[in-house]
N, C-alpha and C positions, 0 to 999 in steps of 0.2 A: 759603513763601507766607504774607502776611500775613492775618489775619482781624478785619476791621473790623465795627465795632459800628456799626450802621444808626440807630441812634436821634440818632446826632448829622449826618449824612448828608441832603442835599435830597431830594426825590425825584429831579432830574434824575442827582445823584451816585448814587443806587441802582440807577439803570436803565443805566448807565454811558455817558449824553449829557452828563456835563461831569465835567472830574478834579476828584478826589476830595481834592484837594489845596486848590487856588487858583479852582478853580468854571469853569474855562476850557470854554466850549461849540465855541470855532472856533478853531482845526480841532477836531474833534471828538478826543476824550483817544482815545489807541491802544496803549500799553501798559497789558498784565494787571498789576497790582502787588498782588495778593490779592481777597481774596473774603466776602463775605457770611457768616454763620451759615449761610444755607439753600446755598450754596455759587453764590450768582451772582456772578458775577466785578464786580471793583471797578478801576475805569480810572485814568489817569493821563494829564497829559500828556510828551510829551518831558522837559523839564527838570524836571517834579519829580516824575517816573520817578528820574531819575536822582540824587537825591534820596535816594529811599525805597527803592531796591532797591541791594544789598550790589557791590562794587566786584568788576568781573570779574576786577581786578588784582590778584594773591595776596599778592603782595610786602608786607614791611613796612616802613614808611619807621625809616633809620638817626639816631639822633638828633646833630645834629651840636654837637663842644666850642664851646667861645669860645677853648680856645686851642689852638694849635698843638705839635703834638708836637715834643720837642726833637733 
């Protein structure tokens, strides 16, 4: 969980009525994406949730040649 520093944060991103991200109040943010020093939760919206929070996909991507095997 991340821990964000409130001193650069609105007050509406502190109280978690707009994400914390891009300031968006509607719909109002709904994912937890970390938390305050004092430990109050820090919101997001959908897309930059997904953004900030680590990939539920474990895989690592194979890097692919330019050429082709012979």
């Amino acid at each position: 969980m991340l821990t964000f520093d409130p001193v650069g944060l609105t007050s509406t991103q502190r109280d978690g009525d707009a994400c914390v991200v891009c300031h968006k109040k509607w719909p109002r943010p709904r994912v937890r994406v970390g938390c305050l020093p004092n430990s109050a939760p820090v919101m997001a919206c959908d897309d930059c949730a997904e953004a900030l929070l680590p990939s539920k996909d474990n895989s690592v991507p194979v890097p692919r040649h330019s050429r082709a095997f012979s």
